[in-house]
VMD Tcl script that builds the backbone (N, CA, C; Angstrom):
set m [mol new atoms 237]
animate dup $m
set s [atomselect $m all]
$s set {name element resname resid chain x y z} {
  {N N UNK 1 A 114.119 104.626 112.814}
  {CA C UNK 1 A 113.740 104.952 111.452}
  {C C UNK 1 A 113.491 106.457 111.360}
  {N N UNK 2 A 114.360 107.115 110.303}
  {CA C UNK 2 A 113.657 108.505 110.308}
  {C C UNK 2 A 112.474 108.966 109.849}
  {N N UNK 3 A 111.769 109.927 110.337}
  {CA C UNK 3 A 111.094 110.497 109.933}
  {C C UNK 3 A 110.338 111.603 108.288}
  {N N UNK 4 A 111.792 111.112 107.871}
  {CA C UNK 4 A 111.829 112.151 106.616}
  {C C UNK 4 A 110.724 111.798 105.555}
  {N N UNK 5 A 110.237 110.399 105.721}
  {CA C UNK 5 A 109.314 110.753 104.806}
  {C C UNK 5 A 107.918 111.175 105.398}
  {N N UNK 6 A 107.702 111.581 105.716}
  {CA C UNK 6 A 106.687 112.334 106.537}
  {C C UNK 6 A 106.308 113.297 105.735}
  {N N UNK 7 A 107.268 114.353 104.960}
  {CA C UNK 7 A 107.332 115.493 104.513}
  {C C UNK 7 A 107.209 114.960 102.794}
  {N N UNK 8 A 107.100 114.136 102.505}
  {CA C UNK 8 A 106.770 113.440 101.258}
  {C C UNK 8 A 105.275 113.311 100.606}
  {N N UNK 9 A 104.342 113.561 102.279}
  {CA C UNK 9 A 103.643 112.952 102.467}
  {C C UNK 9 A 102.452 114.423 102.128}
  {N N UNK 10 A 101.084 114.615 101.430}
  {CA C UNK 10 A 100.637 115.673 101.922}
  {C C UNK 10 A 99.237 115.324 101.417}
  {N N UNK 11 A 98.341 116.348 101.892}
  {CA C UNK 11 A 96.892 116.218 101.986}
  {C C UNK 11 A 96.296 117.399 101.468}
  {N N UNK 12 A 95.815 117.372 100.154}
  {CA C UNK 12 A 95.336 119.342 100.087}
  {C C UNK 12 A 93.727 118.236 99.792}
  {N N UNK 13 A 92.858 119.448 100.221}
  {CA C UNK 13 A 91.398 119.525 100.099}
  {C C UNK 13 A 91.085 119.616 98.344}
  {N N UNK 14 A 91.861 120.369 97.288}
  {CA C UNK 14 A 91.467 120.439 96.110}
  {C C UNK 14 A 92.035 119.260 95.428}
  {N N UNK 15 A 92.851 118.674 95.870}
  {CA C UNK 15 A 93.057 117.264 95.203}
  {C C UNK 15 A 92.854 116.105 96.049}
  {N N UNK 16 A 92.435 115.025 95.125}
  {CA C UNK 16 A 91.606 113.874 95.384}
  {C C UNK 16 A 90.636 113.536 96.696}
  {N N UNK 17 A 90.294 114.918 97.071}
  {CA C UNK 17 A 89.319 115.030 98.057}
  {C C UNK 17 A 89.708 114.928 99.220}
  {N N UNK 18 A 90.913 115.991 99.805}
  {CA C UNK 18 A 91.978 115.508 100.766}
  {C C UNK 18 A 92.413 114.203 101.347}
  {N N UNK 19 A 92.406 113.518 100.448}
  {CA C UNK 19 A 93.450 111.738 100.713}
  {C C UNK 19 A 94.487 112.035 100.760}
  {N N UNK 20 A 95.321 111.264 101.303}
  {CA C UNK 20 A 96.617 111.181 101.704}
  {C C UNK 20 A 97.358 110.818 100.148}
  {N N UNK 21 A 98.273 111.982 99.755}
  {CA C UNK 21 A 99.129 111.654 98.604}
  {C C UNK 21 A 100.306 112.071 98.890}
  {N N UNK 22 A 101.067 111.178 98.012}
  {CA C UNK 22 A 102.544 111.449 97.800}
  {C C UNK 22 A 102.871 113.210 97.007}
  {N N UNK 23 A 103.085 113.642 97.971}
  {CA C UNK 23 A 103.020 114.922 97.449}
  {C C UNK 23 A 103.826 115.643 96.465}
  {N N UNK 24 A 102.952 116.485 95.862}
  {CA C UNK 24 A 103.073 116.945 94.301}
  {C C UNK 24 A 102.730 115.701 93.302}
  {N N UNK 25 A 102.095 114.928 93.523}
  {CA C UNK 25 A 101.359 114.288 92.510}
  {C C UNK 25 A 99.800 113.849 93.067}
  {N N UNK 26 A 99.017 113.142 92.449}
  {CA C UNK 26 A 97.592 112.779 92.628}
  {C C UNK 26 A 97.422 111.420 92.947}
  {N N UNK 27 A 98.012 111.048 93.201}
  {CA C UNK 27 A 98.607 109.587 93.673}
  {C C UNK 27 A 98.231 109.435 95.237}
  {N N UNK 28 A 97.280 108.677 95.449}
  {CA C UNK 28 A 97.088 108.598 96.801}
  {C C UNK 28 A 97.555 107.059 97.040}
  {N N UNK 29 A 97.789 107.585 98.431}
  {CA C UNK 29 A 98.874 106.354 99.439}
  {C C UNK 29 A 98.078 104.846 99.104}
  {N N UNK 30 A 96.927 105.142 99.369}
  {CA C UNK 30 A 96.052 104.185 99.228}
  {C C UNK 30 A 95.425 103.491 97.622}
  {N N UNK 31 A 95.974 104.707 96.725}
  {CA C UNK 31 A 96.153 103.134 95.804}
  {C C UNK 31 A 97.590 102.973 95.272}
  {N N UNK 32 A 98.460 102.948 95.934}
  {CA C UNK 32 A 100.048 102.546 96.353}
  {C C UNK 32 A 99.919 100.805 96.815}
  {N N UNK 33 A 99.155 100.980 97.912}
  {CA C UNK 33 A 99.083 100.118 98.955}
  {C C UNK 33 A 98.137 99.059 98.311}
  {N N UNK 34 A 97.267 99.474 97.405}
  {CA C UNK 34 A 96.330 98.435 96.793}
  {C C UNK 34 A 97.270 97.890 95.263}
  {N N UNK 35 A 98.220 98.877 94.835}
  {CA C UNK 35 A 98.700 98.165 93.731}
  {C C UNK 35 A 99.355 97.002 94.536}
  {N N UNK 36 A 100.206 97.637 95.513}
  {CA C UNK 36 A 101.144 96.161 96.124}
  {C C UNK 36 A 100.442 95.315 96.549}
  {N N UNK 37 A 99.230 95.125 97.157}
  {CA C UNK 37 A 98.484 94.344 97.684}
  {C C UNK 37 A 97.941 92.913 96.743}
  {N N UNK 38 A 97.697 93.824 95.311}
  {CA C UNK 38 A 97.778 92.551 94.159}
  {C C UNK 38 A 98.720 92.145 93.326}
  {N N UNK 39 A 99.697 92.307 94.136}
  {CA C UNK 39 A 101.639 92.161 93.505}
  {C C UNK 39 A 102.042 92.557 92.501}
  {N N UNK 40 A 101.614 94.123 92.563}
  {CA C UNK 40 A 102.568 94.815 91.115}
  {C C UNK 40 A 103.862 94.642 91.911}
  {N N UNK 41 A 105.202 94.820 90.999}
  {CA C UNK 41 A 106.397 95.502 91.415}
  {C C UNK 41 A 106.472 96.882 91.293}
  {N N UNK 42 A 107.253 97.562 92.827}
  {CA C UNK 42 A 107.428 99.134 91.955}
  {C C UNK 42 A 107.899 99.120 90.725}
  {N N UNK 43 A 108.782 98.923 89.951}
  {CA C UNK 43 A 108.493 99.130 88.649}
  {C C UNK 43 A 107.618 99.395 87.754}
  {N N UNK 44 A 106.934 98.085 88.288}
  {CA C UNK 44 A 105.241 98.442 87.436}
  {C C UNK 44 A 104.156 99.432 87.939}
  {N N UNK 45 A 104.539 99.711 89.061}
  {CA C UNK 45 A 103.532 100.815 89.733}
  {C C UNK 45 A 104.535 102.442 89.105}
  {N N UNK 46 A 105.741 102.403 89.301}
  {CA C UNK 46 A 106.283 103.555 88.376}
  {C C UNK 46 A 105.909 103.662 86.998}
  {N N UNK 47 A 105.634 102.665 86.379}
  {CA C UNK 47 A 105.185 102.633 84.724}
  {C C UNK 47 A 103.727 103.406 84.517}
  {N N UNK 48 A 102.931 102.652 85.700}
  {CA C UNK 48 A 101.468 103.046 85.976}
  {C C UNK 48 A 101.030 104.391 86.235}
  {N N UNK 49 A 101.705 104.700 86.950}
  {CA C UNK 49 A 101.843 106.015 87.916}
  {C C UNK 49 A 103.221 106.849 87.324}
  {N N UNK 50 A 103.277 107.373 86.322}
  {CA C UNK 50 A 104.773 108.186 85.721}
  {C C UNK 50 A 104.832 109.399 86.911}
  {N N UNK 51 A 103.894 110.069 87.473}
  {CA C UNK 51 A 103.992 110.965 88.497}
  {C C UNK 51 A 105.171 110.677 89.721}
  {N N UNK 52 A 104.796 109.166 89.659}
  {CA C UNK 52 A 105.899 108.917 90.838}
  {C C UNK 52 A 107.266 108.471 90.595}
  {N N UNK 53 A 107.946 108.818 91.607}
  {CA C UNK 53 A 109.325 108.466 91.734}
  {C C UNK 53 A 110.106 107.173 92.549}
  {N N UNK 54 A 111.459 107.063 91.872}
  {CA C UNK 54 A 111.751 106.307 93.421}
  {C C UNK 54 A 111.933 106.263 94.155}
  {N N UNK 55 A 111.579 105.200 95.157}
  {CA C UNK 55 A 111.237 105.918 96.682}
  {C C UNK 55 A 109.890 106.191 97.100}
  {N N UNK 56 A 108.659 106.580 96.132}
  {CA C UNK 56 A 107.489 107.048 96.673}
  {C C UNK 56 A 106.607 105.790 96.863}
  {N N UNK 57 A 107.147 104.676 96.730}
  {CA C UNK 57 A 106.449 103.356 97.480}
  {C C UNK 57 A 106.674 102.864 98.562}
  {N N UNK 58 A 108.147 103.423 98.875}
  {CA C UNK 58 A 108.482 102.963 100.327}
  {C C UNK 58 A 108.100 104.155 101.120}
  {N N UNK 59 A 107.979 105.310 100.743}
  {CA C UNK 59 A 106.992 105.915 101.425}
  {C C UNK 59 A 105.707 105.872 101.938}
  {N N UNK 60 A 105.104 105.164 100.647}
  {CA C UNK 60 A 103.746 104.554 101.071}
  {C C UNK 60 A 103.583 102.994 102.176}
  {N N UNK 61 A 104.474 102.330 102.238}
  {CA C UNK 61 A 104.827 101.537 103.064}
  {C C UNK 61 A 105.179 101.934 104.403}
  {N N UNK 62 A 105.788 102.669 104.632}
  {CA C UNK 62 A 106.393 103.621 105.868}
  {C C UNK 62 A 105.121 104.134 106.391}
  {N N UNK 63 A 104.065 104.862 105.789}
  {CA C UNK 63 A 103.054 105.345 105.943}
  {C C UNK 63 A 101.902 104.360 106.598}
  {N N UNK 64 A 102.020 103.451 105.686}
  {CA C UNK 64 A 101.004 102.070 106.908}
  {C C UNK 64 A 101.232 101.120 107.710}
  {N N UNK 65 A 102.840 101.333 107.814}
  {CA C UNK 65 A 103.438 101.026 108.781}
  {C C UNK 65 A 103.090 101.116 110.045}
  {N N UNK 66 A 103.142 103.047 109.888}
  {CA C UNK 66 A 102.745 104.123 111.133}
  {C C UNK 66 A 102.147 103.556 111.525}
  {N N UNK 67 A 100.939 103.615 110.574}
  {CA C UNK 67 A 99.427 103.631 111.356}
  {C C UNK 67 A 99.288 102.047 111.297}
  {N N UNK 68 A 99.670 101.356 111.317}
  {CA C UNK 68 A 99.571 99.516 111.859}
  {C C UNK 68 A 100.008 99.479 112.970}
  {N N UNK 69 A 101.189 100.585 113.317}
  {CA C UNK 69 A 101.719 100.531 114.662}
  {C C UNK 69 A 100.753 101.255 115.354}
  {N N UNK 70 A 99.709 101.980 115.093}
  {CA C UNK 70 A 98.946 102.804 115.634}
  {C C UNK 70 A 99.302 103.935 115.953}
  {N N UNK 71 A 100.475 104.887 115.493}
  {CA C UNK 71 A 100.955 106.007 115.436}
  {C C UNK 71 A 99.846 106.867 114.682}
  {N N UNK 72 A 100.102 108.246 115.518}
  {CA C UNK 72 A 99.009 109.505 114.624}
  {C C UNK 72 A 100.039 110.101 114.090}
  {N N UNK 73 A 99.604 110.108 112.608}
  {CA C UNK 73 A 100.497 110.998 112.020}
  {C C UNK 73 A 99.811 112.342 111.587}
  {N N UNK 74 A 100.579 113.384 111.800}
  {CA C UNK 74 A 99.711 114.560 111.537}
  {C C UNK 74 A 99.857 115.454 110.409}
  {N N UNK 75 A 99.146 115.364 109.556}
  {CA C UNK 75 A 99.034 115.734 107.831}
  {C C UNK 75 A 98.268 117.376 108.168}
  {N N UNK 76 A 98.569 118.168 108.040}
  {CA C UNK 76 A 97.919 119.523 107.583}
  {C C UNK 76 A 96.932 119.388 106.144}
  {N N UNK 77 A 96.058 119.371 106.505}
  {CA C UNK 77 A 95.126 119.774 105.283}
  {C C UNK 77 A 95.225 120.839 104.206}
  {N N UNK 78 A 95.759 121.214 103.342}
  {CA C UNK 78 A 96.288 122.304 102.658}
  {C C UNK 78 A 95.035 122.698 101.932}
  {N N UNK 79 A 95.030 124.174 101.743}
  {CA C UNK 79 A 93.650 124.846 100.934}
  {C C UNK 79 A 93.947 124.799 99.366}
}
mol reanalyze $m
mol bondsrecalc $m
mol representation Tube
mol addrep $m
């Protein structure tokens, strides 16, 4: 599996309190993972979330993937 979404992926300190977001929007991974968890479809999480694109759910999937596999993924904290 590649790696490319990795770079999708980013963490700044001035938005949402450095959580993990789909970067360039305010959208953190983690409520990605909680919309799917109570069975939106991406569709409906794109309706919800207009910031995001397609593709930025299977990013978020890919992402807790990692870390289910117990992979460190390493996010730079941006100022």
């Amino acid at each position: 599996m590649a790696d490319d979404w990795k770079a999708q992926i980013s963490s700044k300190v001035t938005i949402c309190h450095g959580k993990v977001c789909i970067k360039g929007t305010r959208v953190m991974i983690s409520v990605i993972l909680d919309c799917l968890a109570e069975g939106m479809t991406e569709d409906e999480i794109l309706i919800d979330y207009p910031s995001l694109k397609k593709g930025d759910v299977n990013i978020a999937i890919q992402y807790a993937a990692s870390l289910a596999r117990g992979e460190r993924i390493p996010i730079r904290a941006e100022s």
